[in-house]
PyMOL Python script that loads the backbone (N, CA, C, O; Angstrom):
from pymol import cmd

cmd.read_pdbstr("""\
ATOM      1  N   UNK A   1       0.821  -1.193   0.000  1.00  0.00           N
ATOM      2  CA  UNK A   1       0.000   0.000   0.000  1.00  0.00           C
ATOM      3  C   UNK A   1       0.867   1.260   0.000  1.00  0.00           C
ATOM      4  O   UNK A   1       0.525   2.211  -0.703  1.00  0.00           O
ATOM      5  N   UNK A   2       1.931   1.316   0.725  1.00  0.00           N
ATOM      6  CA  UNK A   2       2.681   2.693   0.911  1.00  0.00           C
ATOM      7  C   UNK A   2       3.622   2.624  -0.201  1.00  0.00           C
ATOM      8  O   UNK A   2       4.010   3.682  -0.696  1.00  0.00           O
ATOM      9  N   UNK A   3       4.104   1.324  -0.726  1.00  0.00           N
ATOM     10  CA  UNK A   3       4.601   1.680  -1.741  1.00  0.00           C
ATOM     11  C   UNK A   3       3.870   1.934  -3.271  1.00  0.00           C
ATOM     12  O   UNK A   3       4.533   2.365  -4.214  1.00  0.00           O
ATOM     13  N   UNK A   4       2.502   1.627  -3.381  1.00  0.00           N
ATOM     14  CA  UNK A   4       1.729   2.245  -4.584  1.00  0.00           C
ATOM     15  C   UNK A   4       1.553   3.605  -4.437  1.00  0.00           C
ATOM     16  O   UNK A   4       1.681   4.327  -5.426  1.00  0.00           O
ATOM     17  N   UNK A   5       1.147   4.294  -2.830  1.00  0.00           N
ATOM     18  CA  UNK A   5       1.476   5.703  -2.733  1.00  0.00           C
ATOM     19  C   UNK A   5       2.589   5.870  -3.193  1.00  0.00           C
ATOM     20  O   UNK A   5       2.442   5.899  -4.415  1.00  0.00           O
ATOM     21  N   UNK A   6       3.518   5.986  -2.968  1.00  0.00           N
ATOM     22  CA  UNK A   6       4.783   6.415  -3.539  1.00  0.00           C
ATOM     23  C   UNK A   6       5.429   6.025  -4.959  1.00  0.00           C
ATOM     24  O   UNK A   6       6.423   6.550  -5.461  1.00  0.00           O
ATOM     25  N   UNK A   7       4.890   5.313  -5.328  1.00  0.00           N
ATOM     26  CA  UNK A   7       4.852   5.120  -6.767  1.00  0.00           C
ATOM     27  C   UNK A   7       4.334   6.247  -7.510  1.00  0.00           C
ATOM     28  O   UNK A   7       4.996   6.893  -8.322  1.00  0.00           O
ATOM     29  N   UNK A   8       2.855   6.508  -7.135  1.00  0.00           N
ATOM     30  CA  UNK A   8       1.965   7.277  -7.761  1.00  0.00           C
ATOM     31  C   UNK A   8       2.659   9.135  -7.635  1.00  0.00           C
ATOM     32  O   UNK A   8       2.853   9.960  -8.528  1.00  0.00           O
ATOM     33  N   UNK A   9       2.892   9.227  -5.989  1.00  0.00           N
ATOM     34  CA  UNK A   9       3.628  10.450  -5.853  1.00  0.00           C
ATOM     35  C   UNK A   9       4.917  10.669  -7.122  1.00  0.00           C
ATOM     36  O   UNK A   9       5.209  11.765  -7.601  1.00  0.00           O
ATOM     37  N   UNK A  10       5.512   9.457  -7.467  1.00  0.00           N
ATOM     38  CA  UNK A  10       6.657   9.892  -8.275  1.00  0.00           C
ATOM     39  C   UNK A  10       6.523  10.263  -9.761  1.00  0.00           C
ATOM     40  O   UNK A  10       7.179  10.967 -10.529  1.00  0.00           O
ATOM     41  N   UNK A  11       5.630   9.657  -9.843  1.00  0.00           N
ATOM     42  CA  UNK A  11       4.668   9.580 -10.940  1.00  0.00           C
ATOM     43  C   UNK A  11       4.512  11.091 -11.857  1.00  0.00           C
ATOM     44  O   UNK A  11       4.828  11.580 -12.942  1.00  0.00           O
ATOM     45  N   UNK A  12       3.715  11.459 -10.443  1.00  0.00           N
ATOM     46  CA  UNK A  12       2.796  12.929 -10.420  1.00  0.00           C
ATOM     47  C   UNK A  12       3.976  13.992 -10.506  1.00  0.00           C
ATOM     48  O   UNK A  12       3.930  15.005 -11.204  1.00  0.00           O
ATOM     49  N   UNK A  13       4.833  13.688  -9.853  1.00  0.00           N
ATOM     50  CA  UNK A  13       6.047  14.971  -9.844  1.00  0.00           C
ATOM     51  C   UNK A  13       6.808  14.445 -11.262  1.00  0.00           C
ATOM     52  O   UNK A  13       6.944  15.386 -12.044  1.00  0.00           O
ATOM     53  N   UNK A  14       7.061  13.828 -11.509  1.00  0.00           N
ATOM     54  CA  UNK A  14       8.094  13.337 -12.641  1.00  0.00           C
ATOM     55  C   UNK A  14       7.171  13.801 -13.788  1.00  0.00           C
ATOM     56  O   UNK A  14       7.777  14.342 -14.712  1.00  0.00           O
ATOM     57  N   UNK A  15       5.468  13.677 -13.962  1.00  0.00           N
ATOM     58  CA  UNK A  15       4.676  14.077 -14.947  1.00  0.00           C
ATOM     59  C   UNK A  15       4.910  16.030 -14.743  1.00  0.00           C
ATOM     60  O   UNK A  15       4.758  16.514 -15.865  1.00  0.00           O
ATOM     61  N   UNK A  16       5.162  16.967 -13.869  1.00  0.00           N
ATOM     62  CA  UNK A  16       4.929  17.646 -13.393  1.00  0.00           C
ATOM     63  C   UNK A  16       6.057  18.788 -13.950  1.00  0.00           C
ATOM     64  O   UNK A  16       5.981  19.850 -14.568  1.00  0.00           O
ATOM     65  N   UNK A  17       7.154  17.956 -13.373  1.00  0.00           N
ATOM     66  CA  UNK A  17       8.451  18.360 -13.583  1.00  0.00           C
ATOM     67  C   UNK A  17       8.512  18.567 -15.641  1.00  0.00           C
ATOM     68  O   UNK A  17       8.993  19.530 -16.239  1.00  0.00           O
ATOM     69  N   UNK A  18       7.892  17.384 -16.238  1.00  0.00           N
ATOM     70  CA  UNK A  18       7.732  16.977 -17.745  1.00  0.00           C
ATOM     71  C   UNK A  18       7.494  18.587 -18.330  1.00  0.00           C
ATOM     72  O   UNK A  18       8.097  19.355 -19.080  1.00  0.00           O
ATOM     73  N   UNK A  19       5.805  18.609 -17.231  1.00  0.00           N
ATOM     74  CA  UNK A  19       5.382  19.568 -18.386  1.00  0.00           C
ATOM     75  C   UNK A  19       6.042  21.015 -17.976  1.00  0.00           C
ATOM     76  O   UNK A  19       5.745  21.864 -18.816  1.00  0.00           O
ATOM     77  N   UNK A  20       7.162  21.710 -16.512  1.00  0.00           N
ATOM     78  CA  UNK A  20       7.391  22.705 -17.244  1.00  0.00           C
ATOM     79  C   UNK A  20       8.404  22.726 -17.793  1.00  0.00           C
ATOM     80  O   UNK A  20       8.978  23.718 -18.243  1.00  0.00           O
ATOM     81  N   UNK A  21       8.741  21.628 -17.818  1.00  0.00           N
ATOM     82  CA  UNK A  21      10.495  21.747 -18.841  1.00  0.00           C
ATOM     83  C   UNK A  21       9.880  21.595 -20.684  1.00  0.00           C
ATOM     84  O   UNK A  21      10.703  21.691 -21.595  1.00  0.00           O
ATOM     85  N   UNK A  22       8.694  21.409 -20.915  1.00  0.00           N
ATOM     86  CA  UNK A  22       8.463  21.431 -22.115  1.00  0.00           C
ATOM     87  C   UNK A  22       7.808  22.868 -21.999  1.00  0.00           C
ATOM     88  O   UNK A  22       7.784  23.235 -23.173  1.00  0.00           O
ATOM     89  N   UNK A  23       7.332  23.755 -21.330  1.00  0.00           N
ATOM     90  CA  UNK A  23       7.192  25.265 -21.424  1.00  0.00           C
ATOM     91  C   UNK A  23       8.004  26.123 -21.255  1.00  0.00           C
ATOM     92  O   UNK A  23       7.911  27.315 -21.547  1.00  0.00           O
ATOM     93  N   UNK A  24       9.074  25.426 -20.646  1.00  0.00           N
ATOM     94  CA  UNK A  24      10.456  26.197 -20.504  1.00  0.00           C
ATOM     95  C   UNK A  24      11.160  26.171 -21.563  1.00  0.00           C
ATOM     96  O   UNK A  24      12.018  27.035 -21.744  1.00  0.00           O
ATOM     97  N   UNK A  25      10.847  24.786 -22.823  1.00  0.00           N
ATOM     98  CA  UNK A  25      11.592  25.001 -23.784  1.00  0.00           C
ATOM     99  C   UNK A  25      11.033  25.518 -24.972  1.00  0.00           C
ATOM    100  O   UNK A  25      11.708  25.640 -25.994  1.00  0.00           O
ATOM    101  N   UNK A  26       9.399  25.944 -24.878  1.00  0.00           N
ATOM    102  CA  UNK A  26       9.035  26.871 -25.677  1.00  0.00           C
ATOM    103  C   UNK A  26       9.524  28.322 -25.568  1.00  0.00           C
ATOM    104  O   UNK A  26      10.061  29.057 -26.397  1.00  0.00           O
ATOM    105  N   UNK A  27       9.100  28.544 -24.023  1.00  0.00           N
ATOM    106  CA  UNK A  27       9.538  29.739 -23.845  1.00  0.00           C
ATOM    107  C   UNK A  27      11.162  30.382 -24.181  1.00  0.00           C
ATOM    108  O   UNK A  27      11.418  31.567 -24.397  1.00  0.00           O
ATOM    109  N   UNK A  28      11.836  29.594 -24.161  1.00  0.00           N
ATOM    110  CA  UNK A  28      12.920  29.610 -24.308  1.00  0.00           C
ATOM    111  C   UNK A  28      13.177  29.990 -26.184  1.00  0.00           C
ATOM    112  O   UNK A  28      13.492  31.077 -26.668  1.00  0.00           O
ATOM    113  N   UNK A  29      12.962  28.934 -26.773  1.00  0.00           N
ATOM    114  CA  UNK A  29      12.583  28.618 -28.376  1.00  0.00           C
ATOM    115  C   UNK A  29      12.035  30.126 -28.393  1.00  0.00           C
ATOM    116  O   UNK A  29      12.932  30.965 -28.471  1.00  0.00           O
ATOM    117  N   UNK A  30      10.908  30.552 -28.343  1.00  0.00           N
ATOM    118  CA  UNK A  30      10.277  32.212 -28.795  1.00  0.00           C
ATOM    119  C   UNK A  30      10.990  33.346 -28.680  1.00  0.00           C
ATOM    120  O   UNK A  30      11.095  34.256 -29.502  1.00  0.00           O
ATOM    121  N   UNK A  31      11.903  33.152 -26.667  1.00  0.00           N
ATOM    122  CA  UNK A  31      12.966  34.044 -26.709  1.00  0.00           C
ATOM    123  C   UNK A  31      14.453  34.178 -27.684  1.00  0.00           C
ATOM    124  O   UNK A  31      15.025  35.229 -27.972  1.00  0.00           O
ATOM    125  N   UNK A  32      14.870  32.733 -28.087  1.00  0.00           N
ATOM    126  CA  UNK A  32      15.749  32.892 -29.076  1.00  0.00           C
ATOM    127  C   UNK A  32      15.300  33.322 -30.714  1.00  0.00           C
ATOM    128  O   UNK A  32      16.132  33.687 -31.545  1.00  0.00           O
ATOM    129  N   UNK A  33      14.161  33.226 -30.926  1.00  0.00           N
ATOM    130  CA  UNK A  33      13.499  33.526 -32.148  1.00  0.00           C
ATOM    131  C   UNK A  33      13.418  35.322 -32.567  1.00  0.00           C
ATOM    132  O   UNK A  33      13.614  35.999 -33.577  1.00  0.00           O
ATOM    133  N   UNK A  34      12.896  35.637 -30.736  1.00  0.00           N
ATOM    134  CA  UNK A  34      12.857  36.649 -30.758  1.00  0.00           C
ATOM    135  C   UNK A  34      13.758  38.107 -30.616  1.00  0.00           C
ATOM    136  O   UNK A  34      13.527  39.309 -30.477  1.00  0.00           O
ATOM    137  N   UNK A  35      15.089  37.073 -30.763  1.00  0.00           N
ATOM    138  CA  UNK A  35      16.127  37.927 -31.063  1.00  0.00           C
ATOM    139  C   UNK A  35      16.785  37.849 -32.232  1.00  0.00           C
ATOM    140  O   UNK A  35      17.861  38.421 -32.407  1.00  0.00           O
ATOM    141  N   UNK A  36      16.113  37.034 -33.257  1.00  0.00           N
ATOM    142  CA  UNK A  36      16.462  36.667 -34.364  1.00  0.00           C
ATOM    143  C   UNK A  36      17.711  35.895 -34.232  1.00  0.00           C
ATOM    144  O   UNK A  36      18.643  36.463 -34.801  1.00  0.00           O
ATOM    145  N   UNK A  37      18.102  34.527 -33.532  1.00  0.00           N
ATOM    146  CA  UNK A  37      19.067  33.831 -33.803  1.00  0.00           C
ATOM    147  C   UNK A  37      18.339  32.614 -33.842  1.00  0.00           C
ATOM    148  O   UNK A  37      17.124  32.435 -33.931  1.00  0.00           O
ATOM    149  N   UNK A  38      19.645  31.491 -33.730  1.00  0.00           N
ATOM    150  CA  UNK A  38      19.109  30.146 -34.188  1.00  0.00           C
ATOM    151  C   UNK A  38      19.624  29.846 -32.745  1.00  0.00           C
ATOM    152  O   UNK A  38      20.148  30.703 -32.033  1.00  0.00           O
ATOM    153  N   UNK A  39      19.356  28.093 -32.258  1.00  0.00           N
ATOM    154  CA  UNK A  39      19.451  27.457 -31.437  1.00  0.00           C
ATOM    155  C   UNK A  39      20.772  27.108 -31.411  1.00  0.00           C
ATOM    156  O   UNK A  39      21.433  26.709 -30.452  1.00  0.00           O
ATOM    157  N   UNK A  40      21.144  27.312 -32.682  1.00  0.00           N
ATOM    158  CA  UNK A  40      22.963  26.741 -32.771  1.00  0.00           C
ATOM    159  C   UNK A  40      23.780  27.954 -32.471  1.00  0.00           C
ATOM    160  O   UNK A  40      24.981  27.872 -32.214  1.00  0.00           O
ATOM    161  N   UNK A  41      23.410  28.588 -32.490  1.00  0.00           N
ATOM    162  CA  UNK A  41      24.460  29.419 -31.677  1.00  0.00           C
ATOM    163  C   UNK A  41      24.750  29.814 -31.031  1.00  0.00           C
ATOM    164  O   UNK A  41      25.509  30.783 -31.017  1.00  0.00           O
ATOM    165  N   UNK A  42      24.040  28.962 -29.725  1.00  0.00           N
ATOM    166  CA  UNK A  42      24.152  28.442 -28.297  1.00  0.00           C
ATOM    167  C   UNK A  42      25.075  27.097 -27.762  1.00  0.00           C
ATOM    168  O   UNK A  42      25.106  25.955 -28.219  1.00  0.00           O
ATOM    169  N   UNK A  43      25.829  27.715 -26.581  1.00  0.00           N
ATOM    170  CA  UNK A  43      26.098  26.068 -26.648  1.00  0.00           C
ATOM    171  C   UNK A  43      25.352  25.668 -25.937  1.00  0.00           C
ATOM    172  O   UNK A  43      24.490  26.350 -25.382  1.00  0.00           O
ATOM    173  N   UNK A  44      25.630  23.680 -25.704  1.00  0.00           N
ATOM    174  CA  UNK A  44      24.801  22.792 -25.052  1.00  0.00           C
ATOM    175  C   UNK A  44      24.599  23.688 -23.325  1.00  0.00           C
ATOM    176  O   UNK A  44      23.558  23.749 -22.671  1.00  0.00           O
ATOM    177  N   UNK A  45      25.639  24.143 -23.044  1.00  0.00           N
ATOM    178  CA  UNK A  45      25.507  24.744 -21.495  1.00  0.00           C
ATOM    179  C   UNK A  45      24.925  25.907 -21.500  1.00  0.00           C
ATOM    180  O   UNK A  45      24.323  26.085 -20.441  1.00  0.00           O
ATOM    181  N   UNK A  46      24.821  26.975 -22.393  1.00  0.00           N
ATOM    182  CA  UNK A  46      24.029  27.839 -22.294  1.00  0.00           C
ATOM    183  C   UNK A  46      22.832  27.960 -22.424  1.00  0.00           C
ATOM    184  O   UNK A  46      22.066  28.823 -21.995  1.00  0.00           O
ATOM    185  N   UNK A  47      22.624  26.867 -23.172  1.00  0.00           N
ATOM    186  CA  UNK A  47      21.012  26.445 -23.627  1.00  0.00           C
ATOM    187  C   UNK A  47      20.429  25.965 -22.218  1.00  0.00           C
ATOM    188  O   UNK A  47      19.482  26.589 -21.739  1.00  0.00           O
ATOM    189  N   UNK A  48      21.073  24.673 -21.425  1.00  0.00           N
ATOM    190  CA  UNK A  48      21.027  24.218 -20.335  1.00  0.00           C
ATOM    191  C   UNK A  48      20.731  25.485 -19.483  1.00  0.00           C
ATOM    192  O   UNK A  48      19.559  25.332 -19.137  1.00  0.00           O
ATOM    193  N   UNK A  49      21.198  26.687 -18.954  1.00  0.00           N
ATOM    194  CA  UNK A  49      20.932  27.733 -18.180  1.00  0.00           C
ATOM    195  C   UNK A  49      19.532  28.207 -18.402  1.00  0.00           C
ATOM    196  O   UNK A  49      18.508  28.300 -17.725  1.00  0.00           O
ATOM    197  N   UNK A  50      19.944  28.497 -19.765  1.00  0.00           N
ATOM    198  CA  UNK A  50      18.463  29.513 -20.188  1.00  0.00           C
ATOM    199  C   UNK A  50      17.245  28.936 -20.280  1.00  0.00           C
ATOM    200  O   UNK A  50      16.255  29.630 -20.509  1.00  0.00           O
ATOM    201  N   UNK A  51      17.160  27.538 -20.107  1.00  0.00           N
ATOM    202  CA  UNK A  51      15.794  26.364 -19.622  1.00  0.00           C
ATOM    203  C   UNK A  51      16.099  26.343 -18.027  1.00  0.00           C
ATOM    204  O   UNK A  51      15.116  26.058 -17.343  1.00  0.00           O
ATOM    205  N   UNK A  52      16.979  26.531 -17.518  1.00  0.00           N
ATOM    206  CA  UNK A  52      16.708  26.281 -15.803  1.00  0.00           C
ATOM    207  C   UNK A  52      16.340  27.548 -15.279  1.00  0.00           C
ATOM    208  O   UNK A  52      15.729  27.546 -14.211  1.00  0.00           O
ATOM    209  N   UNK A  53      16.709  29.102 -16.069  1.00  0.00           N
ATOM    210  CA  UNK A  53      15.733  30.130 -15.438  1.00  0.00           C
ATOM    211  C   UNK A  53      14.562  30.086 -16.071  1.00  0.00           C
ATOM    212  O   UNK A  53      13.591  30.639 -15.555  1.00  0.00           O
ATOM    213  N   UNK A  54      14.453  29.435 -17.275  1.00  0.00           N
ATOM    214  CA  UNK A  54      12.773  29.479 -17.001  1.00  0.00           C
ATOM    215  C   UNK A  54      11.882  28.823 -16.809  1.00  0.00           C
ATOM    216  O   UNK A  54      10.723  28.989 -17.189  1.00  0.00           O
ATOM    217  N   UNK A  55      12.456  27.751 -16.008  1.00  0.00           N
ATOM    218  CA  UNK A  55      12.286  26.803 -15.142  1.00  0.00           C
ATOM    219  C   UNK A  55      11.777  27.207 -13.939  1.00  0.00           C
ATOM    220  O   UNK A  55      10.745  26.852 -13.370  1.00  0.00           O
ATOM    221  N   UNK A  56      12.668  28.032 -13.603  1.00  0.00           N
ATOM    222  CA  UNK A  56      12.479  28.877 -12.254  1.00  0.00           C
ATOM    223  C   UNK A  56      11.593  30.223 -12.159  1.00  0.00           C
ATOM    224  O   UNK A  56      11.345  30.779 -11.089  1.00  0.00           O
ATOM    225  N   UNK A  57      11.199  30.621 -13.279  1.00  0.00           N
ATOM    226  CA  UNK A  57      10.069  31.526 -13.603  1.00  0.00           C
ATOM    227  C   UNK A  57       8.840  31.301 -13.659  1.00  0.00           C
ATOM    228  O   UNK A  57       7.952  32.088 -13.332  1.00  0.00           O
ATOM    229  N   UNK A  58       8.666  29.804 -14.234  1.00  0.00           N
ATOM    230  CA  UNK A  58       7.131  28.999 -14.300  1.00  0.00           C
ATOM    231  C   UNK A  58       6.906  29.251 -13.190  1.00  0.00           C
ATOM    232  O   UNK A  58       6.313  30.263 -12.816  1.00  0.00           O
ATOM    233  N   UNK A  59       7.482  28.091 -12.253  1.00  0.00           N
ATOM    234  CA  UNK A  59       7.733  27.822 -10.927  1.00  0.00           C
ATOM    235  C   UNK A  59       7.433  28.718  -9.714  1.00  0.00           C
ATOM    236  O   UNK A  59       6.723  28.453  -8.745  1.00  0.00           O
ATOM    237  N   UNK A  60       8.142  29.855  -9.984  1.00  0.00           N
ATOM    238  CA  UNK A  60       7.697  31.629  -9.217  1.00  0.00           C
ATOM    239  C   UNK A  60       6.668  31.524  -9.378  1.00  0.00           C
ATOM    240  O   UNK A  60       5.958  30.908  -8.584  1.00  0.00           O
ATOM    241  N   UNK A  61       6.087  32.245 -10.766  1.00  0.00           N
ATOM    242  CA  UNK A  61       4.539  32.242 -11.286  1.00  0.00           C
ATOM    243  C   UNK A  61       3.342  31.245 -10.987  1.00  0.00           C
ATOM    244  O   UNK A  61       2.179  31.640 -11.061  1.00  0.00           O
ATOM    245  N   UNK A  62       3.596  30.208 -10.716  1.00  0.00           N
ATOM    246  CA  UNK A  62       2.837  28.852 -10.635  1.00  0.00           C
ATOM    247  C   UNK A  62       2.494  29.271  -8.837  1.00  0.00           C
ATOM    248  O   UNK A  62       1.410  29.311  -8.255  1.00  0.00           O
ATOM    249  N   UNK A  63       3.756  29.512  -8.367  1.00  0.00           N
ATOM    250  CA  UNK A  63       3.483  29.595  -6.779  1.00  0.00           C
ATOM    251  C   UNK A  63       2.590  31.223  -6.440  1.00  0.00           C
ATOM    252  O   UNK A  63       1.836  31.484  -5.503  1.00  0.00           O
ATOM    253  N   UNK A  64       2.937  31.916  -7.350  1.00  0.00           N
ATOM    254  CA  UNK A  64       1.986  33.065  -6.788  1.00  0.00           C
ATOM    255  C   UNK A  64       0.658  33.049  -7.429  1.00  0.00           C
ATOM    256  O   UNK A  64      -0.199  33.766  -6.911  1.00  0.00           O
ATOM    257  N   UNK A  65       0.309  32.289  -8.567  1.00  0.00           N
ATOM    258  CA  UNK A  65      -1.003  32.513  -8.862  1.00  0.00           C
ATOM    259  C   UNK A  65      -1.809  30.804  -8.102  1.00  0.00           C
ATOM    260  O   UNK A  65      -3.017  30.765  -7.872  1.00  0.00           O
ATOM    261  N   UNK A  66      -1.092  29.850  -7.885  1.00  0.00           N
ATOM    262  CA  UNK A  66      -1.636  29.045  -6.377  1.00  0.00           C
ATOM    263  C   UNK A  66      -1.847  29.992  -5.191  1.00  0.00           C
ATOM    264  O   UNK A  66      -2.971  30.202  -4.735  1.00  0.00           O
ATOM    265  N   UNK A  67      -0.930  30.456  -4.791  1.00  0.00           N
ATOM    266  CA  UNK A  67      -0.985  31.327  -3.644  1.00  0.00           C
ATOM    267  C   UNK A  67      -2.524  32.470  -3.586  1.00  0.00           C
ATOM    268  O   UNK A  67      -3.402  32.486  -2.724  1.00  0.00           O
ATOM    269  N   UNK A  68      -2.423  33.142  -4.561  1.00  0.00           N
ATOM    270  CA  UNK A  68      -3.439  34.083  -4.781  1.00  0.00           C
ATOM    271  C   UNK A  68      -4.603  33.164  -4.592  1.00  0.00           C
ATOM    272  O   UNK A  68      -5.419  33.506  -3.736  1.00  0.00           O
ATOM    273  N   UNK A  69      -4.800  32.149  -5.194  1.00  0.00           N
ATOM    274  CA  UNK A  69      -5.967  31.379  -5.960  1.00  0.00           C
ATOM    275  C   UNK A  69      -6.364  30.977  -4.547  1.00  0.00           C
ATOM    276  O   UNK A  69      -7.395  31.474  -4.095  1.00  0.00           O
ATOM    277  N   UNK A  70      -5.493  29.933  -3.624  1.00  0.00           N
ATOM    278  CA  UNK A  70      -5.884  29.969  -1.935  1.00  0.00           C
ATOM    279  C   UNK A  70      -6.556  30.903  -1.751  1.00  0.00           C
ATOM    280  O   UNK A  70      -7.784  30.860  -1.827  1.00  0.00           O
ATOM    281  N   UNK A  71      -5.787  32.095  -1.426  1.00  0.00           N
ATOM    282  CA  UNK A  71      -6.417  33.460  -0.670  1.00  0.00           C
ATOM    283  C   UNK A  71      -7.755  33.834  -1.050  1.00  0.00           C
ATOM    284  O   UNK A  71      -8.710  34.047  -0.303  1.00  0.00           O
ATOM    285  N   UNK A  72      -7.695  33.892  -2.473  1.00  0.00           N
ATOM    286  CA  UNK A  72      -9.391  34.307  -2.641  1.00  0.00           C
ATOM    287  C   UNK A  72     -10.010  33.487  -2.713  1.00  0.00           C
ATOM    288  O   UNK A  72     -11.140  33.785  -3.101  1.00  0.00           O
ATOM    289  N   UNK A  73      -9.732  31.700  -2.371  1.00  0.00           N
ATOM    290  CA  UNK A  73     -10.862  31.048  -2.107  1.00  0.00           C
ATOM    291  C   UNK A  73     -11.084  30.916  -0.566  1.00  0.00           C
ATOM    292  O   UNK A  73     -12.121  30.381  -0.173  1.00  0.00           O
ATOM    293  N   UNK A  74     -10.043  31.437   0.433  1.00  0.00           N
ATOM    294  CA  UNK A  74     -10.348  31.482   1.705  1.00  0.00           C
ATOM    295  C   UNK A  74     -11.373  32.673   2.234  1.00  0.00           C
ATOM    296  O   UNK A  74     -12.042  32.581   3.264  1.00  0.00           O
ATOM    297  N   UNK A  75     -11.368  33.946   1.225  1.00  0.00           N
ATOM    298  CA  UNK A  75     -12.582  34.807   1.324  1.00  0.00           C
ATOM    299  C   UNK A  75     -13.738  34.622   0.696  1.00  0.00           C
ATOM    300  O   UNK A  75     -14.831  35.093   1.011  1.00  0.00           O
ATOM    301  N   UNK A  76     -13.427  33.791  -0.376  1.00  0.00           N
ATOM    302  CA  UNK A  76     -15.178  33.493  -1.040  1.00  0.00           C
ATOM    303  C   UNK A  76     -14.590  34.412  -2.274  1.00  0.00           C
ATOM    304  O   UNK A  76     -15.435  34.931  -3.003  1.00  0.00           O
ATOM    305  N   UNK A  77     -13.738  34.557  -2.446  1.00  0.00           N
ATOM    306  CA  UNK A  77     -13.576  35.328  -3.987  1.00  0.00           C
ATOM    307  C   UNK A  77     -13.140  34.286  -4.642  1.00  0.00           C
ATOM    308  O   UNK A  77     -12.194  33.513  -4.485  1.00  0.00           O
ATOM    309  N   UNK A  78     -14.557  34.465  -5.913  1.00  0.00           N
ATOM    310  CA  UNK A  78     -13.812  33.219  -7.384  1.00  0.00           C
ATOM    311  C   UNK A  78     -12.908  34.449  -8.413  1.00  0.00           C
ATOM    312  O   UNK A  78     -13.009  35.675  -8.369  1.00  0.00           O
ATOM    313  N   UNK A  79     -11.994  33.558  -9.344  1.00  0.00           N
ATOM    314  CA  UNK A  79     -11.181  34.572 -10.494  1.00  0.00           C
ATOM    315  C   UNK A  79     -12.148  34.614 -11.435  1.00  0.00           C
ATOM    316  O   UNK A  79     -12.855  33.638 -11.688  1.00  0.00           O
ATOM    317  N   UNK A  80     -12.251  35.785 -12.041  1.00  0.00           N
ATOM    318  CA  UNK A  80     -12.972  36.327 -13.423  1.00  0.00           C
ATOM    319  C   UNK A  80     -12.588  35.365 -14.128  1.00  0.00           C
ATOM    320  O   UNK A  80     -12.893  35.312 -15.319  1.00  0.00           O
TER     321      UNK A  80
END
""", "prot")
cmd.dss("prot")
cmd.show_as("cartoon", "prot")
cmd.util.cbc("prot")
cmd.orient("prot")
């Protein structure tokens, strides 16, 4: 039993972790587009950086609009 919990927990984070590293590498992809270069003229480690801050930007964002989303359901406020 505790180990199907924990199966499932790894599951959920490993699915979790998936999807913002695939928004991190859009976001990423639009920002290099949007300076008019290509992907190659990055290296493998810089590319690596510029997906772990926006990694860490989802992540920010994700925690303050959870955060908010609590708060106004602890007053009875729904979001527009």
């Amino acid at each position: 039993m505790l180990e199907k919990i924990k199966d499932t927990s790894d599951l959920t984070v490993s699915k979790f972790r998936k999807f913002i590293r695939k928004r991190a590498i859009k976001k990423v992809n639009k920002n290099i587009a949007y300076q008019q270069k290509k992907i190659s003229d990055y290296t493998k480690d810089e590319l690596r950086k510029l997906i772990e801050k926006e990694e860490k930007d989802i992540i920010a964002g994700l925690k303050w609009s959870l955060g908010a989303t609590a708060i106004f359901a602890i007053f009875g406020i729904t979001k527009f």
